[in-house]
C-alpha positions in Angstrom: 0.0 0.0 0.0 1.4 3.3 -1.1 1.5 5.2 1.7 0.5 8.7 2.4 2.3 11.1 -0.3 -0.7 13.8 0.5 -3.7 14.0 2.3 -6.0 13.5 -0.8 -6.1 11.2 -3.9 -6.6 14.0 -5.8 -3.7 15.4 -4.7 -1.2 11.9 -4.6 2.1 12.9 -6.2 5.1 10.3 -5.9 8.3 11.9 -4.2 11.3 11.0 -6.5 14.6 11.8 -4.6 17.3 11.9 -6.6 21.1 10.1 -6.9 22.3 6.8 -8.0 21.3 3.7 -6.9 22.4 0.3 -7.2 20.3 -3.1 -7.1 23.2 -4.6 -4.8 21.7 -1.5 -2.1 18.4 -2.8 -2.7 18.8 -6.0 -1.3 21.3 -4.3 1.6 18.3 -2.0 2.3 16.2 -5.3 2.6 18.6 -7.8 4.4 17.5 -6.5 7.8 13.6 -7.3 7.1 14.3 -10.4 5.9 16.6 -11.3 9.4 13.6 -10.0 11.4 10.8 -12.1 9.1 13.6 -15.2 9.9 12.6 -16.3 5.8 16.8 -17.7 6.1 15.8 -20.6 8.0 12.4 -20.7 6.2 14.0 -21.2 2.9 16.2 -24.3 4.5 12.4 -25.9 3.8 11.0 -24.4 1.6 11.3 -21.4 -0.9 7.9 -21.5 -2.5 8.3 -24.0 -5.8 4.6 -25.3 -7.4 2.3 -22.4 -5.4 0.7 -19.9 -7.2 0.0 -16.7 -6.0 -2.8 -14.7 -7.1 -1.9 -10.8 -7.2 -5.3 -8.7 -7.2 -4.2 -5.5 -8.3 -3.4 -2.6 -10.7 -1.3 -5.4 -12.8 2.2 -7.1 -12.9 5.1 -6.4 -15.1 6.0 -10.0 -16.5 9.7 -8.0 -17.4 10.5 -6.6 -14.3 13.9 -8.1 -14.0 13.5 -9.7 -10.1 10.1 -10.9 -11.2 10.9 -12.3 -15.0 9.7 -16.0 -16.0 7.4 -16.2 -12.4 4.7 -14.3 -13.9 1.3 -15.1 -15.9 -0.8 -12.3 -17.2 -4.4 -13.1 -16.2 -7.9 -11.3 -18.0 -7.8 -7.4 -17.6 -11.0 -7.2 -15.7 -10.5 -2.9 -16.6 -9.9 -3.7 -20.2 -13.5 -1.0 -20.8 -12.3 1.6 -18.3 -7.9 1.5 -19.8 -10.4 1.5 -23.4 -6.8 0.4 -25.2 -4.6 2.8 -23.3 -1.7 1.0 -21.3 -1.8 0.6 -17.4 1.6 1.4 -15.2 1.3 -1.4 -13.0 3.1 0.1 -10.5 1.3 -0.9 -7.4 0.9 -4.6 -8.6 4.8 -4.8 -9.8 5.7 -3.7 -6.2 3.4 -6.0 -4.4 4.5 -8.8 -6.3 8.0 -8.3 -6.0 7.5 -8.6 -1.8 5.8 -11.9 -2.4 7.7 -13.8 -5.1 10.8 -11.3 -6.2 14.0 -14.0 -7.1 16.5 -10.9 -7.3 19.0 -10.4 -11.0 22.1 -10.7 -11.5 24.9 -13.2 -10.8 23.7 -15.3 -8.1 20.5 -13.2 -8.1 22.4 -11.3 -5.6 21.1 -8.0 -6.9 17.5 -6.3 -6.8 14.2 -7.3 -4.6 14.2 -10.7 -3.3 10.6 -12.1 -2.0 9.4 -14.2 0.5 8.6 -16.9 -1.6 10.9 -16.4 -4.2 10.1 -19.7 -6.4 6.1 -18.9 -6.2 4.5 -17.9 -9.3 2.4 -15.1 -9.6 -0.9 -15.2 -11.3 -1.5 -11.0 -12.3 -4.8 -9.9 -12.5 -5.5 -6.3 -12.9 -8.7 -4.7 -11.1 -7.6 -1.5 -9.6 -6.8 1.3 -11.6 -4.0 4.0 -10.0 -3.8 7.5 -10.6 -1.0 7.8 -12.8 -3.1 5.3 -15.0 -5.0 7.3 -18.1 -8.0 5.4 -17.6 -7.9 6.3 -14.0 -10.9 9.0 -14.4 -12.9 6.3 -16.2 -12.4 3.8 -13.8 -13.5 6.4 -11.0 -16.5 6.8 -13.0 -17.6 3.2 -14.0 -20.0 1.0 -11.8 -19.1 -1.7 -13.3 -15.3 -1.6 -12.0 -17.1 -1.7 -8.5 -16.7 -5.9 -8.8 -13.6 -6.2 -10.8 -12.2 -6.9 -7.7 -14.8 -10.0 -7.2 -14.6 -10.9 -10.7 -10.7 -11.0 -10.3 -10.8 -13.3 -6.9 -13.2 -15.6 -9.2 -11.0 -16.0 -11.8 -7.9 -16.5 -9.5 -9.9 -19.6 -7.8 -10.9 -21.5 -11.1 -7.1 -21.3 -12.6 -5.1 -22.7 -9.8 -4.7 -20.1 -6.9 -3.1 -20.9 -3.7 -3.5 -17.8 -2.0 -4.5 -14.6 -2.8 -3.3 -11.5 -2.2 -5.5 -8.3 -1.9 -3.4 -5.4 -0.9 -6.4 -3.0 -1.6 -9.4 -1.8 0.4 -12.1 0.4 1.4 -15.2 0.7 3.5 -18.3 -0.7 3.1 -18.9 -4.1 1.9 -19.7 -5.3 -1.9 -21.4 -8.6 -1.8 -19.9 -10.0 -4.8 -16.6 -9.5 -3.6 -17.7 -11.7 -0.1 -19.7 -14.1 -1.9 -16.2 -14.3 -4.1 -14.0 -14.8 -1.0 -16.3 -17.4 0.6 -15.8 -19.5 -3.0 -12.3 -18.9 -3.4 -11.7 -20.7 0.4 -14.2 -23.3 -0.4 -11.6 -24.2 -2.6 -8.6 -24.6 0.0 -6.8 -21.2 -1.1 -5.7 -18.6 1.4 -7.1 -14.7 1.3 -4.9 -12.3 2.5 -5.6 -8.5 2.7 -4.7 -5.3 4.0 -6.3 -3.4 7.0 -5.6 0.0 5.4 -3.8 3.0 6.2 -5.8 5.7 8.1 -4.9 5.0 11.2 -2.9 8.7 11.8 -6.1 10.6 10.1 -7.5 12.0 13.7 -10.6 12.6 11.3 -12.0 9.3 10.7 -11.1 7.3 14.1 -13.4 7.2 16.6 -13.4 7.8 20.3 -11.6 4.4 21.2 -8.9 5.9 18.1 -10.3 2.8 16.5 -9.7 2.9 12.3 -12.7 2.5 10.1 -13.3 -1.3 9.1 -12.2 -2.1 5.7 -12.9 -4.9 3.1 -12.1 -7.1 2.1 -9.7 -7.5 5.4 -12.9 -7.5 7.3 -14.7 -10.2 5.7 -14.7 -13.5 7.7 -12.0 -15.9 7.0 -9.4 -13.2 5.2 -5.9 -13.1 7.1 -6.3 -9.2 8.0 -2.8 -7.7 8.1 -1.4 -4.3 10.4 1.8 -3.0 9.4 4.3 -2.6 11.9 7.3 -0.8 12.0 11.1 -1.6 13.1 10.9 -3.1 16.8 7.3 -4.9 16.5 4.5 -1.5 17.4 2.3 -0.5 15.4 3.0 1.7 12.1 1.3 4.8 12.8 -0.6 5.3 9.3 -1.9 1.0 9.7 -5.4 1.3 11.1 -6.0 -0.2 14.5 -9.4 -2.3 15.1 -10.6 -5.8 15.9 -10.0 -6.8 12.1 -6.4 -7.0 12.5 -5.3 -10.7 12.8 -1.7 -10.2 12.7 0.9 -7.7 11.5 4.1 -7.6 9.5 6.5 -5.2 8.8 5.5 -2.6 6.6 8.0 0.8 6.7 10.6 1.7 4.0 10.4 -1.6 2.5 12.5 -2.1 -0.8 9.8 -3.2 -3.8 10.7 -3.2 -7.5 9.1 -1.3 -10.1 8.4 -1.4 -13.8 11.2 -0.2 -16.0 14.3 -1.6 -13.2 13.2 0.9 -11.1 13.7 0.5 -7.0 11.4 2.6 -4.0 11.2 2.7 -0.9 7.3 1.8 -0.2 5.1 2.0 3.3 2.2 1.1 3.8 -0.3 -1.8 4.9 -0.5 -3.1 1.1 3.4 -4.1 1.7 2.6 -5.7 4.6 0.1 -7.8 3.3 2.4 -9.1 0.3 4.6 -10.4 3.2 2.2 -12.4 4.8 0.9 -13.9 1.5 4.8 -14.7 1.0 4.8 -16.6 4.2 1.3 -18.3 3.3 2.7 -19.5 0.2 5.7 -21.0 2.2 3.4 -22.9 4.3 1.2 -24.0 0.9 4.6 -25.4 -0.6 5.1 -27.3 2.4 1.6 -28.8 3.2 -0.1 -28.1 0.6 -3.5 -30.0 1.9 -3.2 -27.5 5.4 -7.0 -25.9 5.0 -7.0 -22.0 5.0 -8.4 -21.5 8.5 -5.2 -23.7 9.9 -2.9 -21.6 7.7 -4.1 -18.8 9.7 -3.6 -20.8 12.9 0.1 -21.8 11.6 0.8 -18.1 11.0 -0.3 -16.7 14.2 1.0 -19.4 16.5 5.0 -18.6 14.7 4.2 -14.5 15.7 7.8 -13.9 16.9 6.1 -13.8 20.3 5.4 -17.1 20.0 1.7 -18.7 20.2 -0.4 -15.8 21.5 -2.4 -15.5 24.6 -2.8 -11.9 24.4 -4.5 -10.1 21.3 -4.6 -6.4 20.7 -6.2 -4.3 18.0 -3.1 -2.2 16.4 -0.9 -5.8 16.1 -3.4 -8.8 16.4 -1.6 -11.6 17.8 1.6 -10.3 17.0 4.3 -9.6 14.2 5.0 -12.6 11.7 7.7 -15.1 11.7 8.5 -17.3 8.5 10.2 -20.0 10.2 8.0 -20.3 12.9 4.8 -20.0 10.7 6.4 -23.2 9.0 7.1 -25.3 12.8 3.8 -24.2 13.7 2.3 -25.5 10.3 4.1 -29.0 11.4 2.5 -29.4 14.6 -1.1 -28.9 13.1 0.1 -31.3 10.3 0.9 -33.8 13.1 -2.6 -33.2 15.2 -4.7 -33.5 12.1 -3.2 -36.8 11.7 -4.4 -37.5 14.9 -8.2 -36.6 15.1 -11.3 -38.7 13.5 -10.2 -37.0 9.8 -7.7 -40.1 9.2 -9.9 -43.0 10.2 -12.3 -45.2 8.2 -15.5 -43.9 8.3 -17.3 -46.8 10.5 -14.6 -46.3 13.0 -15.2 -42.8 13.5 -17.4 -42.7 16.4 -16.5 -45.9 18.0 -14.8 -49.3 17.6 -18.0 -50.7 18.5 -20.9 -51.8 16.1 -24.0 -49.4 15.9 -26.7 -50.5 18.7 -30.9 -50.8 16.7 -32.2 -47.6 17.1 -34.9 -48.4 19.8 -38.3 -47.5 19.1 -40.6 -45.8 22.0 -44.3 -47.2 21.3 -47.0 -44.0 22.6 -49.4 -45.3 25.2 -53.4 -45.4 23.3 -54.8 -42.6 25.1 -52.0 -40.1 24.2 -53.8 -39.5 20.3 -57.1 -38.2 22.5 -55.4 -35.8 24.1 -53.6 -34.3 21.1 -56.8 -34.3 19.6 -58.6 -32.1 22.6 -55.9 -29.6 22.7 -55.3 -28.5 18.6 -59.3 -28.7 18.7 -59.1 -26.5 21.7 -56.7 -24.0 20.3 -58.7 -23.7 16.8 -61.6 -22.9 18.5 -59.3 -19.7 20.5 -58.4 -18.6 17.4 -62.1 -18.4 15.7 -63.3 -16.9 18.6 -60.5 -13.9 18.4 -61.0 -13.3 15.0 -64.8 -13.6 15.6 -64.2 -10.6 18.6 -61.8 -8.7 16.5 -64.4 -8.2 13.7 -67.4 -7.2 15.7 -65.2 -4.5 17.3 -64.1 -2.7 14.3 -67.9 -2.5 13.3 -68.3 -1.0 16.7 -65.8 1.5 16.8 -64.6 2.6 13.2 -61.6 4.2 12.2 -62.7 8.1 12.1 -62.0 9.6 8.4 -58.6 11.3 8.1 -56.7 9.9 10.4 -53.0 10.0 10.8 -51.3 7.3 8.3 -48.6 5.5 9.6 -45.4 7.6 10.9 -42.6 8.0 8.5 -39.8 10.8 7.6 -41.2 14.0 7.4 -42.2 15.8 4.0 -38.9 16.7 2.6 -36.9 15.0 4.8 -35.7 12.8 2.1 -35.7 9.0 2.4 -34.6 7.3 5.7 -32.6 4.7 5.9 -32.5 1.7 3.3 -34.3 4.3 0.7 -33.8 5.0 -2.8 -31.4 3.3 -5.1 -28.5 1.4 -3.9 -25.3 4.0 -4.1 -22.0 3.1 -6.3 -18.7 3.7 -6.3 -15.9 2.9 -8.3 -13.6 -0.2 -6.7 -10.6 -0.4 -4.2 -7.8 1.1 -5.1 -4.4 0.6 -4.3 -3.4 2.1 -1.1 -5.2 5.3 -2.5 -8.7 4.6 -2.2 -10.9 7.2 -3.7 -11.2 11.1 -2.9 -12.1 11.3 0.4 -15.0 11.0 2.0 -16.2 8.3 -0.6 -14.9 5.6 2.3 -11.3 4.2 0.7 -8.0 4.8 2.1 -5.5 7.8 1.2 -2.7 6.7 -0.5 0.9 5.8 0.4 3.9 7.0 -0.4 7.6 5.9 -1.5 10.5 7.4 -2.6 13.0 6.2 -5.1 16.3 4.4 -4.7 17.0 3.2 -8.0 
């Protein structure tokens, strides 16, 4: 997630600091998250090979040199909105790069290396950035409003393992749920951002509590904080009871169209680690459902498994290597429980007893019989009383209809015509006030 280059969307400009940069200082710039995320020892296992991870966004650059030969191009589900014109991918590019970036180079010792470095990335494009010329259309267009659910979709019938949504904004789209529930039907792991306005005083409420935002708030989805160097809280990542876990998500290294290198912050960033360190656990045990995925990657927080939960971190900052020991375990107790054993053995050794019968005594029919006769003859009798009551006393002419909003009011709540708005964006969100994040910010280094 692009984090905050200006208050506004409107206003988003990227800050491009100038002087050389090398790919070798990328990955220097990056050694010290990896130590912290502990992805050495996680690569002794595993470094992603055969999972594929599905990167929801403003698109992937297939040449971008960290990410080349990793990437398929999925649908453009924007193709109306770009109408011909070419996307920047710059968002996408960047997220991807987090999650399944395998460096250049001799050695592939230079540029951005991911978490999962032998994943694949499946690209779909659904999100439209500013810099994009179709960006006005897309602002404009209903129909982009479930590109993002048309994009999950696709991503779950063409061999997902996880999915990665660094994108969000308030209020829910039922498409986009309805998507999410079928995409974990299917075993694969949704992963999304909690958003970044957790420094705008504006929009928190009394507890300082962030707006909710989807799809990180929709049940099941791995709902990921950033955090900054040392393990608190990032002050732009929004803070709520959404927030499963967090990961780090300051001046993070991400590649960019072109061979270009940023520094990028933002909640989006932190996602694309955690879907790194799903994918890890998905090349390992690649049966583990979502929900103990979930369980694997909280139990390896670098605190250890949690007992204490708190709104701005979850259960605690991610750990590869842990997330993978943790995945083991529940591995190991799975083995263990009723899923492994034949079916007539799983409630007993012993054979099924007759299901015993219970004969009703003769007199027990009469009685029904007096009591529903009794109870139709109540209700004829009311209805009966009713009737010759409203003959008695009739409504007097012109009276009061039933209450509602007052003439020119307008309509009350659930009135009128459902209200649109265009689709997430990446770490930007829409103007504000429409309900999606501001945007982040990042700053060259190459």
């Amino acid at each position: 997630m692009l984090r905050r280059a200006a208050a506004a969307l409107t206003a988003f400009a990227v800050v491009w600091v100038p002087g050389p940069a090398h790919a070798d200082e990328v990955r220097q710039r990056q050694q010290g998250v990896l130590d912290v995320l502990g992805v050495d020892e996680a690569w002794g296992l595993t470094r992603g090979e055969g999972v594929t991870v599905a990167v929801v966004d403003s698109g992937v650059d297939p040449n971008q040199a960290d990410l080349r030969g990793s990437v398929t191009e999925g649908p453009n589900m924007l193709a109306e909105t770009d109408a011909g014109t070419r996307p920047e991918r710059l968002h996408g590019t960047g997220m991807a790069s987090l999650i399944a970036g395998h460096g250049h180079g001799p050695g592939g010792n230079d540029g951005v290396m991911g978490i999962a470095p032998e994943a694949h990335i499946l690209s779909i494009r659904a999100i439209a950035e500013e810099e994009d010329a179709g960006y006005a259309a897309f602002r404009r267009s209903k129909k982009a409003a479930e590109a993002v659910a048309r994009g999950i979709r696709h991503a779950a019938d063409n061999g997902a393992d996880v999915i990665n949504l660094s994108l969000g904004k308030e209020g829910e789209i039922p498409a986009e749920r309805e998507a999410i529930a079928y995409a974990m039907s299917k075993g694969i792991v949704v992963v999304s951002a909690v958003g970044n306005d957790g420094d705008d005083a504006g929009v928190l409420d009394g507890n300082g509590f962030a707006p909710y935002s989807y799809p990180a708030s929709y049940p099941g989805v791995i709902a990921v904080a950033a955090s900054r160097p040392g393990g608190a809280r990032a002050p732009f990542s929004n803070s709520n009871y959404s927030v499963l876990v967090a990961a780090p998500g300051t001046g993070l290294p991400v590649a960019l169209p072109g061979g270009r290198y940023v520094l990028s912050s933002g909640t989006s960033d932190s996602s694309a680690i955690v879907s790194g360190i799903a994918a890890l656990i998905k090349a390992e045990y690649p049966k583990l459902p979502p929900a103990l995925v979930a369980q694997a990657i909280v139990d390896g927080t670098r605190n250890g498994p949690a007992e204490t939960y708190d709104a701005e971190t979850g259960f605690g900052v991610v750990h590869a290597a842990r997330s993978l020991s943790a995945a083991a375990k529940l591995v190991q107790a799975r083995a263990k429980t009723t899923g492994g054993k034949p079916p007539g053995q799983r409630f007993g050794a012993g054979e099924p007893e007759p299901v015993r019968v219970i004969e009703r005594p003769g007199w027990f029919t009469g009685v029904l019989v007096l009591v529903v006769g009794g109870v139709l003859a109540g209700t004829v009798a009311a209805v009966w009383i009713s009737a010759l009551f409203a003959r008695r006393h009739p409504r007097a002419e012109g009276a009061p209809p039933v209450p509602g909003p007052p003439p020119g009011s307008g309509p009350g709540p659930g009135f009128g015509p459902p209200r649109f708005g265009a689709g997430p964006v990446p770490g930007h969100g829409a103007v504000r006030g429409s309900g999606s994040w501001p945007p982040g910010g990042r700053e060259t280094i190459g």
